[in-house]
ModelCIF file with pLDDT and N, C-alpha, C, O atoms, coordinates in Angstrom:
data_MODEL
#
_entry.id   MODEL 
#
_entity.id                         1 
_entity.type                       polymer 
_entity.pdbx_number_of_molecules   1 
#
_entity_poly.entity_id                      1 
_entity_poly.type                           'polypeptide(L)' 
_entity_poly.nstd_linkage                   no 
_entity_poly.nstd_monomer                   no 
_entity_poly.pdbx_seq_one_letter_code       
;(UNK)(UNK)(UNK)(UNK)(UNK)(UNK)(UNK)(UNK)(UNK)(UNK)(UNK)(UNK)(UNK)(UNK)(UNK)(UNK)
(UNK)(UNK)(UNK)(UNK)(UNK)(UNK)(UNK)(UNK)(UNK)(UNK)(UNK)(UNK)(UNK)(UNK)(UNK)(UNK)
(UNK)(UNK)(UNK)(UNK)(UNK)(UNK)(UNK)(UNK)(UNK)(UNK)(UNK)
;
_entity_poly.pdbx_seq_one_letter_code_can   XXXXXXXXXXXXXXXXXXXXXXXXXXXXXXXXXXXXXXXXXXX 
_entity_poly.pdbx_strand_id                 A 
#
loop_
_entity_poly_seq.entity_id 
_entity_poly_seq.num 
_entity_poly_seq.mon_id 
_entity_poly_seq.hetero 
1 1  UNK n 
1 2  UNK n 
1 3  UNK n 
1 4  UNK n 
1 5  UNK n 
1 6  UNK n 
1 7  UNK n 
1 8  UNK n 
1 9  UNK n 
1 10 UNK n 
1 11 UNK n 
1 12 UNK n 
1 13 UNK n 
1 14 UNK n 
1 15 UNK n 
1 16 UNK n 
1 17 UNK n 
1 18 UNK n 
1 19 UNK n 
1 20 UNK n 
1 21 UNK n 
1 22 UNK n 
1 23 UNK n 
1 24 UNK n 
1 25 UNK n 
1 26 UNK n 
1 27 UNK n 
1 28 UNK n 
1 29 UNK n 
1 30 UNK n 
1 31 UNK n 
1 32 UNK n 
1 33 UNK n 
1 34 UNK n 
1 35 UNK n 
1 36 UNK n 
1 37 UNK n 
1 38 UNK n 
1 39 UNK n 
1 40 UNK n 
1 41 UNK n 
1 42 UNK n 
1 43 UNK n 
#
_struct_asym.id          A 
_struct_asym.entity_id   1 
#
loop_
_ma_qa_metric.id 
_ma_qa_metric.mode 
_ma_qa_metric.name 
_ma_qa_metric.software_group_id 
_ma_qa_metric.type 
1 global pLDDT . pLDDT 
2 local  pLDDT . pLDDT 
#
_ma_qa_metric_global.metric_id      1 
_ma_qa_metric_global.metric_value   95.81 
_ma_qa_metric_global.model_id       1 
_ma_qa_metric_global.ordinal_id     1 
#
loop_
_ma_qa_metric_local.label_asym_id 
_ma_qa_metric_local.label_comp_id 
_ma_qa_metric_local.label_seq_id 
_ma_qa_metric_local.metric_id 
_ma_qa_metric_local.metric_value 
_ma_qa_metric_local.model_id 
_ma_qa_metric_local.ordinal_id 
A UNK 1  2 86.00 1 1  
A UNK 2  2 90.00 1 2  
A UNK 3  2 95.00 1 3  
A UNK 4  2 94.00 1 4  
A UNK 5  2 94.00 1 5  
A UNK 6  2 96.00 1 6  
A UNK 7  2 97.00 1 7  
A UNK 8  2 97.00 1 8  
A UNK 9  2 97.00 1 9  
A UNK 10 2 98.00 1 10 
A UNK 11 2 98.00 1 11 
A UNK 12 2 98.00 1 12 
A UNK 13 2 98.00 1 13 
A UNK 14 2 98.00 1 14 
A UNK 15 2 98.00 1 15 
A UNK 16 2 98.00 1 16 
A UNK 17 2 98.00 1 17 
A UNK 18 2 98.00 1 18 
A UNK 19 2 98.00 1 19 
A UNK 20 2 98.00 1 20 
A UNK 21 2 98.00 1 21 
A UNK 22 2 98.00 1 22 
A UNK 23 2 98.00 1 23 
A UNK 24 2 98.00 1 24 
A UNK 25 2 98.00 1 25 
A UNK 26 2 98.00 1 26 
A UNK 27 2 98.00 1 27 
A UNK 28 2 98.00 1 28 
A UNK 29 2 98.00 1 29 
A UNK 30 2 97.00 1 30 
A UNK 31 2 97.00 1 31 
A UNK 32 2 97.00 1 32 
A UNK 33 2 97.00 1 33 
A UNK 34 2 96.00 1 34 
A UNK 35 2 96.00 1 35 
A UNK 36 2 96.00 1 36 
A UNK 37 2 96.00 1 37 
A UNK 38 2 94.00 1 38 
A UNK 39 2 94.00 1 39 
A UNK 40 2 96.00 1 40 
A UNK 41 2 93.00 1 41 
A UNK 42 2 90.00 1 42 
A UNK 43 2 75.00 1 43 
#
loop_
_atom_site.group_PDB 
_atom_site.id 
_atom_site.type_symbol 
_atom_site.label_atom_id 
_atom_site.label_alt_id 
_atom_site.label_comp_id 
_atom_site.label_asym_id 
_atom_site.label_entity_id 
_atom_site.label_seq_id 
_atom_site.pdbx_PDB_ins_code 
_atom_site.Cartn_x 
_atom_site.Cartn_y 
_atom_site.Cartn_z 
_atom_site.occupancy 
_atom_site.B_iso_or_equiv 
_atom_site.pdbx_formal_charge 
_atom_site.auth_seq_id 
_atom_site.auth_comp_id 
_atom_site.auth_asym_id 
_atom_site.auth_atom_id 
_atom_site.pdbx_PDB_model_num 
ATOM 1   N N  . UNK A 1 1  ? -117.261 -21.315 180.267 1.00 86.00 ? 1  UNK A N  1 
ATOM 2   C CA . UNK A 1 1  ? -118.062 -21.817 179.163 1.00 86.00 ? 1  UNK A CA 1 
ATOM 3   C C  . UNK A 1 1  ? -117.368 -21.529 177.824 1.00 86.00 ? 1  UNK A C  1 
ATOM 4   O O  . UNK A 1 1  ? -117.214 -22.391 176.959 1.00 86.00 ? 1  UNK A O  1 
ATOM 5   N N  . UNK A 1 2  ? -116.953 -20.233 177.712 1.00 90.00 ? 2  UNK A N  1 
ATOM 6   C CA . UNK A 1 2  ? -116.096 -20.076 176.532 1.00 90.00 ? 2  UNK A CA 1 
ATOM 7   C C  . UNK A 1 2  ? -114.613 -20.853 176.397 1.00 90.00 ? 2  UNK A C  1 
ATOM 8   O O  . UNK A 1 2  ? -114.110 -20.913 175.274 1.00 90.00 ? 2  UNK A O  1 
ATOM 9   N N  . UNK A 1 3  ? -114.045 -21.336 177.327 1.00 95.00 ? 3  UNK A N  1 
ATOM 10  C CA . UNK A 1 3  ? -113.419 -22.274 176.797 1.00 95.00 ? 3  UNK A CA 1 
ATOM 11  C C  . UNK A 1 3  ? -113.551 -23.860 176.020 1.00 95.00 ? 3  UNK A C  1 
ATOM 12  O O  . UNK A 1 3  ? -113.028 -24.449 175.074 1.00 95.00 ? 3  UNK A O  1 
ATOM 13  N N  . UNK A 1 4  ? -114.479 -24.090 176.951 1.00 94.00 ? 4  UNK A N  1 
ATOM 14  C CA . UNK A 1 4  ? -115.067 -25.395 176.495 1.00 94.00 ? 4  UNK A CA 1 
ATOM 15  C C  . UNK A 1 4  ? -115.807 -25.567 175.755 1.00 94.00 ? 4  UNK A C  1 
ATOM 16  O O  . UNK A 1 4  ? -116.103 -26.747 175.564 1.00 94.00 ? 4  UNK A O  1 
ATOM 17  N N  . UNK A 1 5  ? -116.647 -24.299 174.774 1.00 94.00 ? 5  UNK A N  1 
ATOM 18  C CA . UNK A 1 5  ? -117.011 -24.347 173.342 1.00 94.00 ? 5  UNK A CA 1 
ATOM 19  C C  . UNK A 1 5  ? -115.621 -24.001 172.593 1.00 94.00 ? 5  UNK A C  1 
ATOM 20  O O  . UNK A 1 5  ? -115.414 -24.579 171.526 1.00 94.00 ? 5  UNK A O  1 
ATOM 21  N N  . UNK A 1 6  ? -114.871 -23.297 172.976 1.00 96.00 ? 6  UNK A N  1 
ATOM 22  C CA . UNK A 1 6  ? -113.774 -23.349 171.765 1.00 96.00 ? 6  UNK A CA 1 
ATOM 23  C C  . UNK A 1 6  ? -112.476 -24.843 171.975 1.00 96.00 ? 6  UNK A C  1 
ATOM 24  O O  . UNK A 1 6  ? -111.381 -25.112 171.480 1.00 96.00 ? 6  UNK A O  1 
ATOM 25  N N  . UNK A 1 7  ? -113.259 -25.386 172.828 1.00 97.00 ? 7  UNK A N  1 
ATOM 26  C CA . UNK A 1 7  ? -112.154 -27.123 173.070 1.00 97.00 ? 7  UNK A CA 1 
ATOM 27  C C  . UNK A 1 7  ? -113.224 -27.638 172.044 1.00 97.00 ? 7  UNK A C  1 
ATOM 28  O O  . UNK A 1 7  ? -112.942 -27.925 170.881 1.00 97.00 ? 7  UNK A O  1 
ATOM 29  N N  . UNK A 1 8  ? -114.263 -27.713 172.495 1.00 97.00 ? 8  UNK A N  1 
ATOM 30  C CA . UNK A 1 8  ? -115.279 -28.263 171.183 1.00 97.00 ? 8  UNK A CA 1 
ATOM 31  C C  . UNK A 1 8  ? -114.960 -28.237 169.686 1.00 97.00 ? 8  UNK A C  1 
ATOM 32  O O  . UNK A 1 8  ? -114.821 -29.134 168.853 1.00 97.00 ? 8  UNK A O  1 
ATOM 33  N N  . UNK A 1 9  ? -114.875 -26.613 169.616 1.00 97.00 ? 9  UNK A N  1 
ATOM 34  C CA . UNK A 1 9  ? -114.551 -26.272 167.855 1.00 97.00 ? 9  UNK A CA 1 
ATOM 35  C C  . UNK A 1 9  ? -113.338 -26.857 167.855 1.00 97.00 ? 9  UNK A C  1 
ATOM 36  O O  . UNK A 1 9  ? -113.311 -27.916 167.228 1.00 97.00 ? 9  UNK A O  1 
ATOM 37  N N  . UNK A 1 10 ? -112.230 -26.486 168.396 1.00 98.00 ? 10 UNK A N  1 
ATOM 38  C CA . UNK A 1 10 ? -110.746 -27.580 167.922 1.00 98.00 ? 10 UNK A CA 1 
ATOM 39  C C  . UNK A 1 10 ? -110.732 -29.241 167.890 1.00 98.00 ? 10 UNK A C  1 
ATOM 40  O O  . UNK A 1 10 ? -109.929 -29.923 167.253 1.00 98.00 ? 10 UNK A O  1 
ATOM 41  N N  . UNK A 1 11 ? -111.626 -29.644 168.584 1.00 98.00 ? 11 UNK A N  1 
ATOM 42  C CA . UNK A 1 11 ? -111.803 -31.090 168.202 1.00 98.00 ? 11 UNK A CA 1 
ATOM 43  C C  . UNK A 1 11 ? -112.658 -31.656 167.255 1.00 98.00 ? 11 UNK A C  1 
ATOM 44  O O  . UNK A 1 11 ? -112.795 -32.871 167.110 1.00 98.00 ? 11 UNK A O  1 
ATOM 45  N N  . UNK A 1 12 ? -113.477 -30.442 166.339 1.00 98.00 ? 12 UNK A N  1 
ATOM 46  C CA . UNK A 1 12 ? -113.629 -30.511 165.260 1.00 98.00 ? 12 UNK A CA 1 
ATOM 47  C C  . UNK A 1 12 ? -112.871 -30.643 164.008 1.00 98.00 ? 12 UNK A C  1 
ATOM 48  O O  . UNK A 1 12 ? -112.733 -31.525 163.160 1.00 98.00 ? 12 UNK A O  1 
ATOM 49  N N  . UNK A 1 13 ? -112.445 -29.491 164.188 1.00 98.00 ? 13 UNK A N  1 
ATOM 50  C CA . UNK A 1 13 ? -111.494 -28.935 163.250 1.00 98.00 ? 13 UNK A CA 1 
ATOM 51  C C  . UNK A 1 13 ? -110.128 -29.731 163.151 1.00 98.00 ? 13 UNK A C  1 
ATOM 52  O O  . UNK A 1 13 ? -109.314 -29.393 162.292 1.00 98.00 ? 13 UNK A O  1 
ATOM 53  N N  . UNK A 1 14 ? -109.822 -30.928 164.130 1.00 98.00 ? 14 UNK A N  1 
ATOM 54  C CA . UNK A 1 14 ? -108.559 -31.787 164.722 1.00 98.00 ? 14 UNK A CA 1 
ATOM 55  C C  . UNK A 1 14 ? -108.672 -33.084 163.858 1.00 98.00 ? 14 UNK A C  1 
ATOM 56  O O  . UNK A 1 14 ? -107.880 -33.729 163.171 1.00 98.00 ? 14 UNK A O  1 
ATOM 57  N N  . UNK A 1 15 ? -109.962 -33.186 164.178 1.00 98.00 ? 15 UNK A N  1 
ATOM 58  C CA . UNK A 1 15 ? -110.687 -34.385 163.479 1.00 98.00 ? 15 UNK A CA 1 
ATOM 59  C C  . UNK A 1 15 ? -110.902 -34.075 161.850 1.00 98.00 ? 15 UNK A C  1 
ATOM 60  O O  . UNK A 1 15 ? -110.686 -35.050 161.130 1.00 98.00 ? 15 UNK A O  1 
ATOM 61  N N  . UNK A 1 16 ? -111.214 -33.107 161.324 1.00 98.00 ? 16 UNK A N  1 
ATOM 62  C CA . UNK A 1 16 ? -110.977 -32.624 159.927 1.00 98.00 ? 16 UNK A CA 1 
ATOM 63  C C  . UNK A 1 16 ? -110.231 -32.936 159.400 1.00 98.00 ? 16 UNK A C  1 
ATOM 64  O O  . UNK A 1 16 ? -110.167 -33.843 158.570 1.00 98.00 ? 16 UNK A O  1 
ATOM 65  N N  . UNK A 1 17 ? -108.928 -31.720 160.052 1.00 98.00 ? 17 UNK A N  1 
ATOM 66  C CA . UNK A 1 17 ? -108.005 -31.663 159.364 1.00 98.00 ? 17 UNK A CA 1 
ATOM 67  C C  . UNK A 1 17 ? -107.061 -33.430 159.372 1.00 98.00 ? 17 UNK A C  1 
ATOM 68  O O  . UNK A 1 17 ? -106.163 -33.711 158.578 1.00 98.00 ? 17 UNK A O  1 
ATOM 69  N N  . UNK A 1 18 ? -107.578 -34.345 160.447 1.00 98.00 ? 18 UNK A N  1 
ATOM 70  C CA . UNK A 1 18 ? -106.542 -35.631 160.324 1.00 98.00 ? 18 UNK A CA 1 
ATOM 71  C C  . UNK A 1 18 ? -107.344 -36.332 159.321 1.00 98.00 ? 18 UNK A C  1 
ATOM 72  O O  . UNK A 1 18 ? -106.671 -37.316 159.012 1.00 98.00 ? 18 UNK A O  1 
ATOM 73  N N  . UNK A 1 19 ? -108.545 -36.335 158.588 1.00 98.00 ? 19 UNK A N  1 
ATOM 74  C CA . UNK A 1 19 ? -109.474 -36.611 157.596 1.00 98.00 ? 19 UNK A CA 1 
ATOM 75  C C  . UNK A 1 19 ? -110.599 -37.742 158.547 1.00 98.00 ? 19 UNK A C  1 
ATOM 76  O O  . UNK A 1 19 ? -111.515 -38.358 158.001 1.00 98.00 ? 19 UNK A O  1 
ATOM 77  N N  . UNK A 1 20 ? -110.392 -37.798 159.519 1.00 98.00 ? 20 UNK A N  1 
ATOM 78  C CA . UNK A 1 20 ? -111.042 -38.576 160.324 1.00 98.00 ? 20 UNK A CA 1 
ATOM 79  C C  . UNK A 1 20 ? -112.374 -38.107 160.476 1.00 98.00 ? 20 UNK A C  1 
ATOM 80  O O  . UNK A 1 20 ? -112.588 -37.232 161.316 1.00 98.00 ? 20 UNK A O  1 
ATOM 81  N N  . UNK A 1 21 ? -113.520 -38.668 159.623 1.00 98.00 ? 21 UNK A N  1 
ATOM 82  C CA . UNK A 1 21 ? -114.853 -38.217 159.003 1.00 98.00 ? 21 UNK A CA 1 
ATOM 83  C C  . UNK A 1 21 ? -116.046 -38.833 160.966 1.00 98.00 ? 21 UNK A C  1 
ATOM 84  O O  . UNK A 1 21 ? -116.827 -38.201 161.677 1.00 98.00 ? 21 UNK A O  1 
ATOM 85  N N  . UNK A 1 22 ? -115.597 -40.019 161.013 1.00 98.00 ? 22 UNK A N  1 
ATOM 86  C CA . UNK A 1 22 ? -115.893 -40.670 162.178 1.00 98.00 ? 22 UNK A CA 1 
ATOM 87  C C  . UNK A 1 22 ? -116.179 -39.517 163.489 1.00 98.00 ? 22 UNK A C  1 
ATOM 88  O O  . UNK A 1 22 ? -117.167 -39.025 164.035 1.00 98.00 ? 22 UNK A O  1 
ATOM 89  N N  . UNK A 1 23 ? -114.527 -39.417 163.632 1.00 98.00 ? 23 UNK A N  1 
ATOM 90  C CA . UNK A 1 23 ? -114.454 -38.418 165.011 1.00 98.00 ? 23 UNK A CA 1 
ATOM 91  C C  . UNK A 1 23 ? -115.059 -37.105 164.581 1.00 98.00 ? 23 UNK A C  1 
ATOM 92  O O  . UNK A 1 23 ? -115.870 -36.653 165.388 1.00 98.00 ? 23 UNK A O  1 
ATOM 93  N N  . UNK A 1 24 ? -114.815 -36.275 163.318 1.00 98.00 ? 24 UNK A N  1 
ATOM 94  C CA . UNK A 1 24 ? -115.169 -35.466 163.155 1.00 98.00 ? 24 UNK A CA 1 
ATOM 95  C C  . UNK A 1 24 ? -117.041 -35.048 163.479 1.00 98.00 ? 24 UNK A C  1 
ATOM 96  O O  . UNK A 1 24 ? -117.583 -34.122 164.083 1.00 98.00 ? 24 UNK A O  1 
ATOM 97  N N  . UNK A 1 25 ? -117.622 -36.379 162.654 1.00 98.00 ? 25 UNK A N  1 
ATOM 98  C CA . UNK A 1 25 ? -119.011 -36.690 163.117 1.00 98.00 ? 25 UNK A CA 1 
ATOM 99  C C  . UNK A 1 25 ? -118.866 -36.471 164.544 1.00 98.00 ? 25 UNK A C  1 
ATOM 100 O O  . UNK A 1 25 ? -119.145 -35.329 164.911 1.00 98.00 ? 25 UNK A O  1 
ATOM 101 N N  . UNK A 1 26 ? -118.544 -37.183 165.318 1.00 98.00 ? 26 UNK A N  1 
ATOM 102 C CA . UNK A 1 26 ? -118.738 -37.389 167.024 1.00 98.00 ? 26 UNK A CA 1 
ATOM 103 C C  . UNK A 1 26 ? -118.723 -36.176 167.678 1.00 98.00 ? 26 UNK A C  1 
ATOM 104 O O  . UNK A 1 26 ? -119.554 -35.815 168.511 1.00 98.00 ? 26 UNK A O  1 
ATOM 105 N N  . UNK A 1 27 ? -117.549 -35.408 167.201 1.00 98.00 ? 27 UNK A N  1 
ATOM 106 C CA . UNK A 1 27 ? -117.282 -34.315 167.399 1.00 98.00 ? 27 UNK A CA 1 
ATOM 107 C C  . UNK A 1 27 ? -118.425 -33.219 167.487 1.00 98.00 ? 27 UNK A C  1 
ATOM 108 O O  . UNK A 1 27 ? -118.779 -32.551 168.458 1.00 98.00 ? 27 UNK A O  1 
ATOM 109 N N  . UNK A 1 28 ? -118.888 -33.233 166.201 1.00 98.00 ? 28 UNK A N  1 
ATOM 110 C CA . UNK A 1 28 ? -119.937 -32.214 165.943 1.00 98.00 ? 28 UNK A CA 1 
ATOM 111 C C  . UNK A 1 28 ? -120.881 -32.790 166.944 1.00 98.00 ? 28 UNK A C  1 
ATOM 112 O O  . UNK A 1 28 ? -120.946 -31.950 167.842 1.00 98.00 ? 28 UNK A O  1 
ATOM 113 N N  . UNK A 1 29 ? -121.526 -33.648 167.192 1.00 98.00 ? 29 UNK A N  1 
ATOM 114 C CA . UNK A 1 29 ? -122.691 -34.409 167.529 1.00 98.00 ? 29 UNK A CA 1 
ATOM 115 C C  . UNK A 1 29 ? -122.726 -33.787 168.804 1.00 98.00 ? 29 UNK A C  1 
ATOM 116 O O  . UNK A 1 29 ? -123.611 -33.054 169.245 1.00 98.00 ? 29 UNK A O  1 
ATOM 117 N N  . UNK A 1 30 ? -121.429 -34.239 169.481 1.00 97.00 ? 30 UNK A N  1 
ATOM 118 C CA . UNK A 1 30 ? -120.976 -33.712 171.271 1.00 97.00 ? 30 UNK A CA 1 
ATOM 119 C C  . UNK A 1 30 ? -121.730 -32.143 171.295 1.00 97.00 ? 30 UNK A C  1 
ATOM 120 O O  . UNK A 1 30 ? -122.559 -31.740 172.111 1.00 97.00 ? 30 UNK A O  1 
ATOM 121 N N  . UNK A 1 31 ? -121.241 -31.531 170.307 1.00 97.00 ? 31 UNK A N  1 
ATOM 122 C CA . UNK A 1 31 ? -120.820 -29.888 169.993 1.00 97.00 ? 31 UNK A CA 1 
ATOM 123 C C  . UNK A 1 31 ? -122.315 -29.504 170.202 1.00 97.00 ? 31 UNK A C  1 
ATOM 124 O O  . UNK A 1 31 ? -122.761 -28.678 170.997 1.00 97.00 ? 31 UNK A O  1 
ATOM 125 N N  . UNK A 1 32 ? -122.899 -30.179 169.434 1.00 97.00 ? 32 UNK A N  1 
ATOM 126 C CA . UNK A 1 32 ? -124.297 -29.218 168.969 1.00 97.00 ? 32 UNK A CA 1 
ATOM 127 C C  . UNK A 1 32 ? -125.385 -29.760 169.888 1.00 97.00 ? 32 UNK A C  1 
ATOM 128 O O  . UNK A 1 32 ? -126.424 -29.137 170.107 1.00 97.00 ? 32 UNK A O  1 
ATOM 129 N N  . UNK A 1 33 ? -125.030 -31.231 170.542 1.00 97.00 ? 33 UNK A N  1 
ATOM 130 C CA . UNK A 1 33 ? -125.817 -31.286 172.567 1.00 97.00 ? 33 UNK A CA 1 
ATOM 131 C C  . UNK A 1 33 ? -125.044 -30.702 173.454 1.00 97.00 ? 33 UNK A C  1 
ATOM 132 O O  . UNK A 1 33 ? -125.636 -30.672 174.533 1.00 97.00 ? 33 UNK A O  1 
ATOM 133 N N  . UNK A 1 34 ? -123.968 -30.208 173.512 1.00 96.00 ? 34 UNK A N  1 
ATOM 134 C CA . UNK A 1 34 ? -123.391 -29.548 174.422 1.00 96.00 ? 34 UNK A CA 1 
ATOM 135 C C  . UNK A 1 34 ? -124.079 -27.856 174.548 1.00 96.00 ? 34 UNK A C  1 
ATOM 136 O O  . UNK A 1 34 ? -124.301 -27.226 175.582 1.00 96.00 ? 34 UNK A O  1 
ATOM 137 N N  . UNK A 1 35 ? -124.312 -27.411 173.063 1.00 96.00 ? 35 UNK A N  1 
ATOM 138 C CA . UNK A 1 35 ? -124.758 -26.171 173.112 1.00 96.00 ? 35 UNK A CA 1 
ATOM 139 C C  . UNK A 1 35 ? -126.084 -25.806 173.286 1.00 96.00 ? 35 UNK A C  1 
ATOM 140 O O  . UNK A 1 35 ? -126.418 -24.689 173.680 1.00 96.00 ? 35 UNK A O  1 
ATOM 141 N N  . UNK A 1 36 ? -127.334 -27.260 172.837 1.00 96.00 ? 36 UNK A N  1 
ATOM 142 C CA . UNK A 1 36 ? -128.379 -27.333 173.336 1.00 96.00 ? 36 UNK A CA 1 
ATOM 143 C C  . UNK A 1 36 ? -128.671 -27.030 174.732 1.00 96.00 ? 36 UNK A C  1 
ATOM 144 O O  . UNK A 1 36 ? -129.343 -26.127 175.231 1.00 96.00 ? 36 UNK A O  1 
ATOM 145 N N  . UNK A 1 37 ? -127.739 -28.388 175.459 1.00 96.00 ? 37 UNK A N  1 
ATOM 146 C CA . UNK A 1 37 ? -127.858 -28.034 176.687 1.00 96.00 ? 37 UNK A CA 1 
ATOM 147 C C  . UNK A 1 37 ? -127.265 -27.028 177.530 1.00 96.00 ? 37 UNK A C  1 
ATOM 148 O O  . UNK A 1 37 ? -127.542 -26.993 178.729 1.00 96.00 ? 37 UNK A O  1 
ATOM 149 N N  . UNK A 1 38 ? -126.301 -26.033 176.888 1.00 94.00 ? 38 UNK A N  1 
ATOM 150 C CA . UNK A 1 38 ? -126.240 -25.001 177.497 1.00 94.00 ? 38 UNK A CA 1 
ATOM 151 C C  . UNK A 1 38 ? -127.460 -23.809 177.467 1.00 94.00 ? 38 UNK A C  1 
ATOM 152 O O  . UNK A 1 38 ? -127.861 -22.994 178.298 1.00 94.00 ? 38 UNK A O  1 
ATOM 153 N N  . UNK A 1 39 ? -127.817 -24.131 176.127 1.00 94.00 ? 39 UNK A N  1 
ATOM 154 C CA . UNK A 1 39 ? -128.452 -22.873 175.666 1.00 94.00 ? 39 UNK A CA 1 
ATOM 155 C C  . UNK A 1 39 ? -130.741 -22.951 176.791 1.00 94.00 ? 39 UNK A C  1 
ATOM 156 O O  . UNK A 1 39 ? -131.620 -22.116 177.007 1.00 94.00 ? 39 UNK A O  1 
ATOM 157 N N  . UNK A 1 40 ? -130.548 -24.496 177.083 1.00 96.00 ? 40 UNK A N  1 
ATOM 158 C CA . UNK A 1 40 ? -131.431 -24.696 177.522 1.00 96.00 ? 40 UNK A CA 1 
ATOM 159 C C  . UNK A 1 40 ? -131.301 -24.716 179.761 1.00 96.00 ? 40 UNK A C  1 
ATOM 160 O O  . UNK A 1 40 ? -132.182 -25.003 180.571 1.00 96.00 ? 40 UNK A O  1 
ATOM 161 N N  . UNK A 1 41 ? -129.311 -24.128 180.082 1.00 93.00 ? 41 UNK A N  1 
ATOM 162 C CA . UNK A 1 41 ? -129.683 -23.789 181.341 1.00 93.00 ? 41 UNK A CA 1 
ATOM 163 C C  . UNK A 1 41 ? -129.398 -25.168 181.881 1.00 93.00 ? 41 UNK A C  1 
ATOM 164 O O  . UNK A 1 41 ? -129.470 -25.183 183.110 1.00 93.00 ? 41 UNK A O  1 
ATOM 165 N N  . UNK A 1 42 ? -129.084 -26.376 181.317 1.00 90.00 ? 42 UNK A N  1 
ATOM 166 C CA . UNK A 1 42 ? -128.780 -27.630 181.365 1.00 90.00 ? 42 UNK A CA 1 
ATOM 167 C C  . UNK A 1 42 ? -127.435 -27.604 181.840 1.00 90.00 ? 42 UNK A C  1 
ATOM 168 O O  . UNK A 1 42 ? -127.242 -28.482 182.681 1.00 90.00 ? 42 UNK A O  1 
ATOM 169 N N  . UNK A 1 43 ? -126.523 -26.957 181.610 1.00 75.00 ? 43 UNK A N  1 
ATOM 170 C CA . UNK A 1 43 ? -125.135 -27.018 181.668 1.00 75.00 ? 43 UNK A CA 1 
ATOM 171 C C  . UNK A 1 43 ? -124.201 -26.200 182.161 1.00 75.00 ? 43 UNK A C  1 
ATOM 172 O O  . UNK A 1 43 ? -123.010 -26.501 182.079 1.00 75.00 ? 43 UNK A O  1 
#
């Protein structure tokens, strides 16, 4: 699990830093249902 929240944060931070506002959005979006559904035992 701890890898695949910190693949999450770098494809944030990937998408940032290339100024890519789009992916960066997507990114987060993935990030913060990915952690829902961990945090809810989903995943």
């Amino acid at each position: 699990m701890l890898i695949r929240t910190l693949k999450e944060h770098l494809e944030i931070l990937e998408a940032c830093s290339s100024r890519n506002a789009d992916a960066a959005e997507k990114a987060l979006q993935a990030h913060f249902q990915a952690a829902i559904n961990r945090n809810l035992g989903l995943a």
